[in-house]
N, C-alpha and C positions, 0 to 999 in steps of 0.2 A: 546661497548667493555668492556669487563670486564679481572681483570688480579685474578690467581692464584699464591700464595706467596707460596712456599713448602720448609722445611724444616727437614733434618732428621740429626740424632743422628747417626754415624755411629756406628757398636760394636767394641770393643776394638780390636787396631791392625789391623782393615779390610777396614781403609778410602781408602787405595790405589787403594786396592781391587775394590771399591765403584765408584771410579773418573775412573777405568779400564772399569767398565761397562759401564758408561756413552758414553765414549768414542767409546768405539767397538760395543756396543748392542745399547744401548738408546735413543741414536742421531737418528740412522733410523731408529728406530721404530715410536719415537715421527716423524718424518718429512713424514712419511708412513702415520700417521693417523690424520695430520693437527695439533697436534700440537706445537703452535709458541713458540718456545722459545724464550724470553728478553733478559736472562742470565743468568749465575753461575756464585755465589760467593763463598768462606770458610772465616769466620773472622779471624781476624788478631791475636786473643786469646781465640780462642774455651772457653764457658764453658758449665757448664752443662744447663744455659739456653738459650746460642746463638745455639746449634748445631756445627754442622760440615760442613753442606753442605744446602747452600741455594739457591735458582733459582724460578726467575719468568717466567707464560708464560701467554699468550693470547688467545681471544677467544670472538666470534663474542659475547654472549651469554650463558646464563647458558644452556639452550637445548643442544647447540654444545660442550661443556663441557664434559656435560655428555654422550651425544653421541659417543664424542673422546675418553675417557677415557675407556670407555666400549671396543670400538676396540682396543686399546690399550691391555687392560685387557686380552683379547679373541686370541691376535695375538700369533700364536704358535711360533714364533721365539722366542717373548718373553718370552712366559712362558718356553720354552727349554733352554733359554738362563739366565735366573734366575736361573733354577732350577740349571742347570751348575754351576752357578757361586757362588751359595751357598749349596753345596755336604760336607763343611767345616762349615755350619752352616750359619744362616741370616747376609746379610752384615748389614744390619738396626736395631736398635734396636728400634726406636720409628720415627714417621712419624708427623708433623702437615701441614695440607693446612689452609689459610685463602684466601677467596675470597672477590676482592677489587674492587673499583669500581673507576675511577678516580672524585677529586671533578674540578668544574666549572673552576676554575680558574688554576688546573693542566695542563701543557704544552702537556700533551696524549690525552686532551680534541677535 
């Protein structure tokens, strides 16, 4: 198993916006195309280097990863559904993934 860390920067004034997507587009898209969501956080004092909006997800493998995302990518709800929701301009202004791996003695082991 391996997990994806994602963090983004919302643009100014548009987190609502951001947590609105999730909610109404995101979630089934991501559950349409496998993948696992861990969870959503927002820290408890945003700054400019925590972000705004963090969430882990899961995944057999880096192949299924990229496989997932690619559908994802490609799913026309989605992209109908972005392109929607940003007619006002990108809700995101900057994106980071890191991909982790659990160690030996992590309880995900």
């Amino acid at each position: 198993m391996i997990y994806e860390l994602r963090t983004y920067w919302a643009a100014p004034g548009k987190l609502d916006r951001l947590h609105a997507r999730f909610r109404s587009l995101t979630l089934a898209v991501f559950a349409r195309h496998g993948l696992q969501v861990i969870g959503f956080w927002t820290p408890v004092d945003p700054n400019a280097e925590s972000g705004d909006l963090v969430y882990l997800l899961a995944f057999p493998d880096q192949a299924a990863r990229e496989a997932r995302w690619r559908a994802f990518d490609e799913d026309p709800e989605w992209q109908a559904g972005e392109a929607a929701s940003e007619v006002d301009g990108p809700l995101v202004v900057k994106a980071t993934s890191t991909i982790l791996t659990p160690t030996d003695y992590s309880p995900l082991t």
